[in-house]
NUKE-647566 format. One record per residue (C-alpha): residue number from 1; z, y, x. Coordinates in steps of 0.25 Angstrom, whole numbers. Layout:
# NUKE-647566
NUM_Z_Y_X;
...
***
This chain:
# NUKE-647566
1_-261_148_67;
2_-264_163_65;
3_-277_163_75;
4_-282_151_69;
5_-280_155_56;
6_-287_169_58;
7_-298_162_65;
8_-301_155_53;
9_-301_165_43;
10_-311_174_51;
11_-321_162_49;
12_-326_154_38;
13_-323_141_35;
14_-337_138_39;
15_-339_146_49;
16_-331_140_60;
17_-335_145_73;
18_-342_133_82;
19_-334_132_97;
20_-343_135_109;
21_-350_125_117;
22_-341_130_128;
23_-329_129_120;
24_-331_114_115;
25_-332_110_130;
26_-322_117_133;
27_-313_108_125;
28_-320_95_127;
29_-317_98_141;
30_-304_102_141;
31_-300_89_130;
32_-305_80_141;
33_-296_87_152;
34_-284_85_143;
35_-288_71_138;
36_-288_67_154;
37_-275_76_158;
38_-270_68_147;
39_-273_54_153;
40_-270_58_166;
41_-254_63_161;
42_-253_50_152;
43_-258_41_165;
44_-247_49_174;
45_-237_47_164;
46_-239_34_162;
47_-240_29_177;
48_-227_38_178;
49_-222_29_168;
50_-226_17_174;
51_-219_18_188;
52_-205_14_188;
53_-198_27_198;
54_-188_37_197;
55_-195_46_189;
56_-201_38_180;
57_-188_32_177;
58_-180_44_176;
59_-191_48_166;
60_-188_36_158;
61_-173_36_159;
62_-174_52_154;
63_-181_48_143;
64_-170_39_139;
65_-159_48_142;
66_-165_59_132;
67_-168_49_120;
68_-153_43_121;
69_-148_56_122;
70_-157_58_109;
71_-151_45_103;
72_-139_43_93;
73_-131_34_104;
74_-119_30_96;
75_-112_17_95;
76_-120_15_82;
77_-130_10_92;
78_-120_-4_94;
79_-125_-8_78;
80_-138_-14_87;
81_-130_-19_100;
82_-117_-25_92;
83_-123_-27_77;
84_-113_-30_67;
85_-115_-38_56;
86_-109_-34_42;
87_-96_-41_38;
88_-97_-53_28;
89_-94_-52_15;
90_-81_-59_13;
91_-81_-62_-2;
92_-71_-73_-2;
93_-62_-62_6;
94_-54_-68_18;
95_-46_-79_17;
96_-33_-72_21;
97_-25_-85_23;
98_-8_-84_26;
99_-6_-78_40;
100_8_-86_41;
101_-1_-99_37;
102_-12_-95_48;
103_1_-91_60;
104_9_-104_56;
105_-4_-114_59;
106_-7_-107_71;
107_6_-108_76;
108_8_-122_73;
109_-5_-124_77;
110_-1_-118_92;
111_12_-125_92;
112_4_-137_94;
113_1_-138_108;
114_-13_-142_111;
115_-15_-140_124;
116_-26_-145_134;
117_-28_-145_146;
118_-41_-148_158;
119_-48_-160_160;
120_-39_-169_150;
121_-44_-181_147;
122_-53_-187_135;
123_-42_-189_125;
124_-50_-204_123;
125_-45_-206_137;
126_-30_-200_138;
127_-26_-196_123;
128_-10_-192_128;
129_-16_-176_132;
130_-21_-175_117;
131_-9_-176_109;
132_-7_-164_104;
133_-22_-162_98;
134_-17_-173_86;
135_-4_-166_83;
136_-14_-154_82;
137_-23_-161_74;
138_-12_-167_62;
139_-7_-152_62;
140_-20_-147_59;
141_-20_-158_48;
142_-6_-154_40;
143_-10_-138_40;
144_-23_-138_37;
145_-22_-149_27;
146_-35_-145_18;
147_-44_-144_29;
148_-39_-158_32;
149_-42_-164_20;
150_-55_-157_16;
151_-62_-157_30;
152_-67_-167_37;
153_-60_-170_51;
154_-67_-177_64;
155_-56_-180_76;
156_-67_-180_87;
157_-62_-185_101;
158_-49_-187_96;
159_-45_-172_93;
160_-57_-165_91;
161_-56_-160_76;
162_-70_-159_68;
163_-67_-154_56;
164_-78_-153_46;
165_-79_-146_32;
166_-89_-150_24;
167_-100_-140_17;
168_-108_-142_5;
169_-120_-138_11;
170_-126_-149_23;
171_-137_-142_26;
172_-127_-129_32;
173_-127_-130_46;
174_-111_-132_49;
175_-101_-120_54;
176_-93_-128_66;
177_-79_-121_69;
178_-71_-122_81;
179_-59_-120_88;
180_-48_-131_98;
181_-36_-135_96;
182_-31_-135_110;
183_-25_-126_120;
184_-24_-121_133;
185_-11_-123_141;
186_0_-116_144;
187_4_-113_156;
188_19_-116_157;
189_22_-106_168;
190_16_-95_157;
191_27_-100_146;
192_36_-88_148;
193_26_-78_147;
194_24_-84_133;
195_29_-73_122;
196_31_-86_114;
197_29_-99_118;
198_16_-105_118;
199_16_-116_109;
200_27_-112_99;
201_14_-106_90;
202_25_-93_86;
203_21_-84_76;
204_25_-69_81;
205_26_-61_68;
206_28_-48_73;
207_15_-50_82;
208_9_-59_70;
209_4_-68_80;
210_5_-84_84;
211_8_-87_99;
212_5_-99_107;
213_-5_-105_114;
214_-18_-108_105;
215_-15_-99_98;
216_-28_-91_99;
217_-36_-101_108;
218_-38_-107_98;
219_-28_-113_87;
220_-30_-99_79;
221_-46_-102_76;
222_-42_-118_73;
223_-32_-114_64;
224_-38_-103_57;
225_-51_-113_55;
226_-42_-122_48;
227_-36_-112_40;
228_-46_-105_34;
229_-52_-120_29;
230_-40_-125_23;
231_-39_-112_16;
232_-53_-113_11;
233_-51_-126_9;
234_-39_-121_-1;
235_-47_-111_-8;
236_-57_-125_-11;
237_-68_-118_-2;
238_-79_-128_3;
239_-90_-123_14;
240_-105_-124_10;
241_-109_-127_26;
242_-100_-136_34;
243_-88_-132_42;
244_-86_-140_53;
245_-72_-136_64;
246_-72_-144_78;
247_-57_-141_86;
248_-59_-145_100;
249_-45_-152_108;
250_-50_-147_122;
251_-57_-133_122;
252_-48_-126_132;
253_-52_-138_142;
254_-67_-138_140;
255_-69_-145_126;
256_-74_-159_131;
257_-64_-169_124;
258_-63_-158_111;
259_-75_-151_108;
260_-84_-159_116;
261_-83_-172_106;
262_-83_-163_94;
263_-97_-155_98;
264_-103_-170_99;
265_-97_-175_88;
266_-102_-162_78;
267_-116_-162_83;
268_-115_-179_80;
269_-114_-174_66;
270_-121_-163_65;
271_-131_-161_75;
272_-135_-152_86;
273_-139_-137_80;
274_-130_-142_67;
275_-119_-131_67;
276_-123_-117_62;
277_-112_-109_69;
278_-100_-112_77;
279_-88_-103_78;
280_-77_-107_90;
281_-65_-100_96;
282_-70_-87_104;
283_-70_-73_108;
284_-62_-66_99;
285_-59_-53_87;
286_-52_-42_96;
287_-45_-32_92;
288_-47_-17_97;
289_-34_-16_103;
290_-34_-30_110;
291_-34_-24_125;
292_-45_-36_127;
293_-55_-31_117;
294_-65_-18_118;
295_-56_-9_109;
296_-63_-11_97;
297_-60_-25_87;
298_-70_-33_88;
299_-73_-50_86;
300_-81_-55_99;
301_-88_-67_93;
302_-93_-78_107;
303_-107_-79_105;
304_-108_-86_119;
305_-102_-94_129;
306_-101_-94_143;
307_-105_-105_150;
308_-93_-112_161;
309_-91_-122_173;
310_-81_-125_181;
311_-87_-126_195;
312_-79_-135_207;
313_-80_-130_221;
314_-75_-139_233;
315_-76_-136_246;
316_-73_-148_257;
317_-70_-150_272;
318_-66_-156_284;
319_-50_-157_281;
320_-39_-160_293;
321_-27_-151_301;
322_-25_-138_294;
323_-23_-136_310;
324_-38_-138_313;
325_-43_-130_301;
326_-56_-125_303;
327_-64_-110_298;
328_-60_-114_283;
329_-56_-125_276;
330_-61_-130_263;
331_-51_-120_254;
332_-57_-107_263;
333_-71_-112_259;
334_-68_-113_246;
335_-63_-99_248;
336_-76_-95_252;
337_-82_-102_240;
338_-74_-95_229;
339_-76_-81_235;
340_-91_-84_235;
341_-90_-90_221;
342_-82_-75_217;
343_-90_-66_225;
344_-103_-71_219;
345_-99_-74_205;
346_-107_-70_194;
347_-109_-52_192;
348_-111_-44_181;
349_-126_-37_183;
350_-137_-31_173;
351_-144_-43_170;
352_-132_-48_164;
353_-130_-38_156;
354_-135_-43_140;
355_-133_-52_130;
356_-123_-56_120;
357_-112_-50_132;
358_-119_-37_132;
359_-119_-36_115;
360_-104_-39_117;
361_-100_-26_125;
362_-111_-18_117;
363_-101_-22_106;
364_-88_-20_112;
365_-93_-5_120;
366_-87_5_112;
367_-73_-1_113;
368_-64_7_119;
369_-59_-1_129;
370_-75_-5_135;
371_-74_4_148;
372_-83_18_145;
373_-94_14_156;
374_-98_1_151;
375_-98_6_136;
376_-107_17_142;
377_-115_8_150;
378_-117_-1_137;
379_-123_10_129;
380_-132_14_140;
381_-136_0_140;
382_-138_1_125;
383_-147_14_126;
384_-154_8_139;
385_-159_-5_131;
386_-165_5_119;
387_-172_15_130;
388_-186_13_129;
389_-197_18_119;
390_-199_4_111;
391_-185_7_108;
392_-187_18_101;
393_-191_18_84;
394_-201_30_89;
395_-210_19_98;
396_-212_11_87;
397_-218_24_78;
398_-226_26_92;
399_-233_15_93;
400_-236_13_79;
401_-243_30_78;
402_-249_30_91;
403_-264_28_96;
404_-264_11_104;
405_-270_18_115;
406_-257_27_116;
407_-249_16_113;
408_-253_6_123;
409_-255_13_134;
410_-244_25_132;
411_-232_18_124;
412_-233_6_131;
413_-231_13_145;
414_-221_23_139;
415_-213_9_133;
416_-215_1_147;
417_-210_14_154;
418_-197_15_145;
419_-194_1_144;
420_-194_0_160;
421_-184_12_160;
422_-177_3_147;
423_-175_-10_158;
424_-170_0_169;
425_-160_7_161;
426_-154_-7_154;
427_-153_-11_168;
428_-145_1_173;
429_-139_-1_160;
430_-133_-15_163;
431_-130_-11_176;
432_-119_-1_169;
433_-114_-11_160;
434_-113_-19_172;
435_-103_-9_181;
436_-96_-4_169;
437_-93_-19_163;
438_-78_-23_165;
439_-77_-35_172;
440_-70_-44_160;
441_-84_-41_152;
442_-90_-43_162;
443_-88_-59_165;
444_-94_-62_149;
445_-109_-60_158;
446_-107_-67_170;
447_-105_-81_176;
448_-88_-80_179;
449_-83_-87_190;
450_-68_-90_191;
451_-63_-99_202;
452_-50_-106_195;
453_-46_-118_202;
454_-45_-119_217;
455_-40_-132_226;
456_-39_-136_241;
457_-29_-142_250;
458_-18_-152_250;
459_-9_-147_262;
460_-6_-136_271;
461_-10_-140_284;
462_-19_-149_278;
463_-35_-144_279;
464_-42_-146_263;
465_-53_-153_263;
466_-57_-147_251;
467_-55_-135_241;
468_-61_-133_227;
469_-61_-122_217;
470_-64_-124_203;
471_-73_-112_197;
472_-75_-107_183;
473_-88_-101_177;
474_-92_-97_164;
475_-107_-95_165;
476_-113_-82_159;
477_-120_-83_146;
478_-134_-81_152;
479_-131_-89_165;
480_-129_-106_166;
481_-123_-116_175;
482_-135_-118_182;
483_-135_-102_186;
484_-121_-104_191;
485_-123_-117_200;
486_-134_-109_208;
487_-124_-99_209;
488_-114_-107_216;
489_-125_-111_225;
490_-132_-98_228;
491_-115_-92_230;
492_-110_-103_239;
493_-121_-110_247;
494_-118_-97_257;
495_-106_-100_258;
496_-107_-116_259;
497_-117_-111_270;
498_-110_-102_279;
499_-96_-112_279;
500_-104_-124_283;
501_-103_-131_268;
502_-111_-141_262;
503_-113_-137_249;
504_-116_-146_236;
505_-116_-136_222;
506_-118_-146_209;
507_-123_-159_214;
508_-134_-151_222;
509_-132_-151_240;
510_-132_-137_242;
511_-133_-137_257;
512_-129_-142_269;
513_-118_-139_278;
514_-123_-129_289;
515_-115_-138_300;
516_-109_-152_298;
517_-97_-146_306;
518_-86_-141_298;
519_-96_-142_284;
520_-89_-142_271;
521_-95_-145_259;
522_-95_-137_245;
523_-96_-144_233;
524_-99_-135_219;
525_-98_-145_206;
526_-96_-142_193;
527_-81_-142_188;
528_-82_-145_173;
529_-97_-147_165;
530_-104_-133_165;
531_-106_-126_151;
532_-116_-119_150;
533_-115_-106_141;
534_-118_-108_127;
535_-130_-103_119;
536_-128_-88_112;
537_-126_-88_99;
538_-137_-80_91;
539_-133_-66_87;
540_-148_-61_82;
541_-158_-65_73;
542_-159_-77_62;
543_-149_-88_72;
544_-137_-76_71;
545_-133_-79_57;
546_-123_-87_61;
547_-117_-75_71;
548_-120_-65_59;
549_-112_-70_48;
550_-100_-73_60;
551_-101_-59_62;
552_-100_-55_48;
553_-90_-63_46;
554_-81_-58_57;
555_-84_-42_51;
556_-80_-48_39;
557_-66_-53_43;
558_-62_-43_56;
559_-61_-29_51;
560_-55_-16_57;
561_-44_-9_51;
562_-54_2_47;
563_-62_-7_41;
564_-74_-10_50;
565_-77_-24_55;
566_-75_-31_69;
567_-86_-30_79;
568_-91_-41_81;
569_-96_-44_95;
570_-104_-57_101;
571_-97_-59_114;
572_-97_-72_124;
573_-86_-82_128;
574_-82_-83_142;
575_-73_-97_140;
576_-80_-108_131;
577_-76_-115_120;
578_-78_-128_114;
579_-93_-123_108;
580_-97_-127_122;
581_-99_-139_117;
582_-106_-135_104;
583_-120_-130_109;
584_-127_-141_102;
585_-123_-138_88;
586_-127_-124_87;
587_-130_-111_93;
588_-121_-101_84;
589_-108_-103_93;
590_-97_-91_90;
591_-84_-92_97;
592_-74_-82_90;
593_-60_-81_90;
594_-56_-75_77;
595_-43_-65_78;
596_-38_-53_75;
597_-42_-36_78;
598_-30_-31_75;
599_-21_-29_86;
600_-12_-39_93;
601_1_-37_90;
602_6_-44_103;
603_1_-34_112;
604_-5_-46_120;
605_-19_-45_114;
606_-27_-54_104;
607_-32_-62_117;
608_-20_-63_127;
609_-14_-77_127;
610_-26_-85_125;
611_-26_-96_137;
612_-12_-88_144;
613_1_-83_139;
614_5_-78_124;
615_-7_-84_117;
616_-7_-78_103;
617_-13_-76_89;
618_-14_-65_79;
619_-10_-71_64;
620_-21_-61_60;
621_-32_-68_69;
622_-29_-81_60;
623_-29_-73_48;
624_-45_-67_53;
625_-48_-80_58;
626_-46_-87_45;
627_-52_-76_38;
628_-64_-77_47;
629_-65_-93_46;
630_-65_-91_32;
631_-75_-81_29;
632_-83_-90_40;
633_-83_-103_32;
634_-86_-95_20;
635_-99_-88_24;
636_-105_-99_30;
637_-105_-107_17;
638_-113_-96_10;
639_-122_-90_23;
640_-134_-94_33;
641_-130_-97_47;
***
């Protein structure tokens, strides 16, 4: 500033000295040349940013690296993976009914065996197999007297129980509840194994805990229902919007006789789209020392259902001598089959790697028991789906300061370059959570194949003429049963092939034997009716109300010991429950198995028990289940769902 300053001064302010011809050339000239070494930098970097090579992507990925390393990375960031919502506001306080009351109706409730088993027939037909679901259904009447007198009850398809408490508002969509009364059995050769036997319903006070089977799948949640409307229904309590409660007889054997007949006989009164949420037996609350869980309390709400069929494979062929066997017989083709059925089930890759699964581990990954690769891998995941300029609040400012010119041939080129290094880094990303995914996470993505059930033979020197293996599936959320029969096709028609098979797959001729000497024949058919997976219930935006105020609610009744709420954490159902048959009536479907976080005092763990040995309760899961149910039939009286 000192020369210009001194320069000016030594003239007057009207005395500026006019620049030479020369000198004015000078610049023009060497304002051009910079204006075209401009242009040419900007077009080099701009075709550098257009290719897709090493360099340009180790560029891109640099970049990246420096603005994360710039970036507050903490676990704050899970607010926008994993929201939260804020706990309700329980002003009529929980409703803290007797523990001993709660315990002593689900151990009577367990006493009572209720059983079912495959296949039994339509109770219209053969009413002997039944005849426990009546002494169920009087019990119910005598403890839950209230409830009885006040609500109306519907026996649909015998002992189907549809239970309907009215609210003074019709135009409220209803709130439809749901749990079963019956059982899976007990294996008789297990009965030693049983700390306390399985249908003595024993109340362990020293482990405050209830023993027996049904105990949680699912006689807690029915009994708990009932018990917080007969205590409501003591306190003279009446809902605004309708509450209606439908108990299936047969869940643990598909739901047809049960749950089928009730659905039908719902959207008969009510309609199809008539229900505004329906909550059913589910994925549970965890504590943070159940060895099950991630480490961390947390409630893991089903949001989604796996689809399931059961799929019959049979292979036949020429029987005789076992002396005159020939290369294989029908039980070494099936062989073939079911190692080719394994070998080329369903895998984990990338493109797998997203929705409501993907939130679920975002939730759960700074557990301590989630293995230190995959908790990294999620948050490069994270970061990888953020890593481009639109990303960033400063693009925004950008776009709104700079010339169009600028903006639409540099920004946009800049953007389209970072958003190619943004899709290559989520998919090396994925690729990560891939390899570092346990395998028990990972089977909630894919299509599971289980080979349960396997037949052939009558005789030891006696050729079968046929073997047949019964294989279970529960199809991946994003796949369908259409997906998994061109899988069995595209696996086993190499196979049929290269053994001389002819080959049928779902009513459709496959192909032809390859010689009429020595041909079997394969034959792939549907087991059981394919379910396909059931629609997601919303999560965002105006249609998640119902799934906000649930949250809420579940803050509101599971706290830690210091005080903060429950995470709560959308998760997926691997097994299926009787809402399969409830699609119609609406699309907010929550499957939730209320319990307890703090720690079991068993030293089983919350979970152990449920379909095997030393099935089991916690008294305080009734008491937060009751609690919940309350606050739930409460605040849908006085809110929009």
């Amino acid at each position: 500033m000192l020369p210009t300053s001194l320069q000016n001064s030594a003239l007057g302010a009207d005395e500026k000295r006019p620049a030479s011809l020369s000198t004015v050339k000078s610049r023009k000239g060497g304002a051009k040349w910079t204006a075209v070494l401009a242009m040419v930098v900007g077009a080099m970097a701009l075709t550098f940013l257009s290719l897709d090579n090493a360099a340009s992507n180790a560029v891109n990925d640099s970049l990246w690296k420096v603005t994360l390393s710039l970036q507050a990375h903490t676990d704050a960031s899970l607010d926008g993976l994993c929201p939260q919502q804020k706990p309700y506001d329980l002003k009529d306080g929980l409703a803290d009914l007797d523990r001993n009351l709660l315990a002593s109706r689900l151990s009577a409730a367990v006493q009572i065996d209720t059983t079912v088993g495959d296949e039994w027939p339509d109770p219209d037909q053969v009413p002997e197999p039944w005849e426990a679901f009546p002494r169920f259904a009087d019990w119910l009447k005598n403890e839950f007297p209230r409830v009885h007198d006040k609500l109306d009850l519907e026996k649909v398809h015998h002992h189907g129980l549809l239970y309907t408490w009215k609210g003074s508002d019709d135009s409220l969509k209803p709130l439809l509840m749901m749990a079963h009364q019956d059982v899976v059995p007990v294996n008789q050769g297990t009965l030693d194994q049983w700390r306390h036997p399985p249908f003595d319903g024993f109340i362990d006070e020293k482990t405050e805990t209830v023993w027996g089977r049904g105990s949680t799948d699912c006689k807690a949640w029915l009994v708990s229902l009932l018990s917080s409307v007969e205590e409501l229904l003591a306190k003279e309590w009446e809902p605004k919007r309708t509450i209606l409660f439908s108990f299936g007889f047969d869940e643990e054997s598909g739901g047809k006789q049960g749950a089928g007949h009730l659905s039908k006989r719902i959207e008969e009164i009510w309609g199809q789209d008539s229900i505004a949420m329906i909550i059913d037996e589910g994925n549970p609350t965890i504590a943070a020392s159940d060895e099950m869980g991630p480490g961390i309390a947390i409630a893991m709400p089903g949001i989604a259902e796996k689809g399931s069929v059961d799929v019959e494979v049979t292979v036949e062929s020429a029987g005789g001598h076992s002396s005159q066997a020939g290369a294989h017989t029908s039980i070494g083709l099936l062989a073939r089959i079911v190692t080719q059925l394994e070998d080329k089930r369903d895998r984990l890759d990338e493109s797998k790697i997203g929705g409501p699964q993907l939130q679920f581990l975002q939730c759960i990954r700074d557990g301590p028991r989630i293995p230190g690769a995959l908790r990294s891998a999620l948050k490069d995941l994270e970061w990888a789906s953020k890593s481009s300029f639109e990303h960033l609040s400063a693009y925004a400012t950008l776009q709104s300061v700079l010339p169009n010119s600028f903006t639409t041939y540099v920004l946009q080129a800049v953007n389209a370059w970072s958003g190619r290094g943004r899709q290559r880094r989520i998919h090396q990303a994925r690729e990560r959570v891939v390899h570092a995914m346990p395998a028990p996470l990972q089977t909630q993505f894919i299509t599971t194949t289980a080979v349960d059930i396997i037949h052939g033979g009558v005789k030891f020197n006696a050729l079968p003429e046929s073997a047949t293996a019964w294989v279970d599936h529960r199809i991946a959320i994003t796949s369908n049963f259409a997906e998994l029969k061109q899988h069995y096709i595209d696996a086993l028609a190499s196979v049929a092939g290269q053994f001389n098979m002819e080959m049928h797959a779902f009513g459709e001729h496959v192909l032809n034997a390859t010689s009429p000497v020595g041909a079997s024949k394969l034959t792939i058919k549907e087991a059981r009716g394919a379910l396909e997976p059931a629609p997601w219930t919303p999560l965002e935006g105006d249609k998640a109300k119902p799934w906000k105020l649930f949250s809420q609610l579940v803050r509101s009744v599971w706290v830690n010991e210091d005080g903060e709420p429950v995470r709560v954490t959308p998760s997926i159902m691997q097994g299926n429950t009787d809402t399969r048959y409830y699609h119609n009536l609406t699309h907010n479907i929550i499957r939730f198995g209320p319990s307890s976080i703090k720690p079991d005092k068993t030293g089983l763990g919350a979970l152990t028990g449920v379909h095997t040995v030393n099935e089991h309760y916690p008294i305080q899961g009734l008491a937060d289940s009751t609690n919940f149910y309350t606050a739930l039939f409460r605040a849908v009286s006085v809110e929009e769902i």
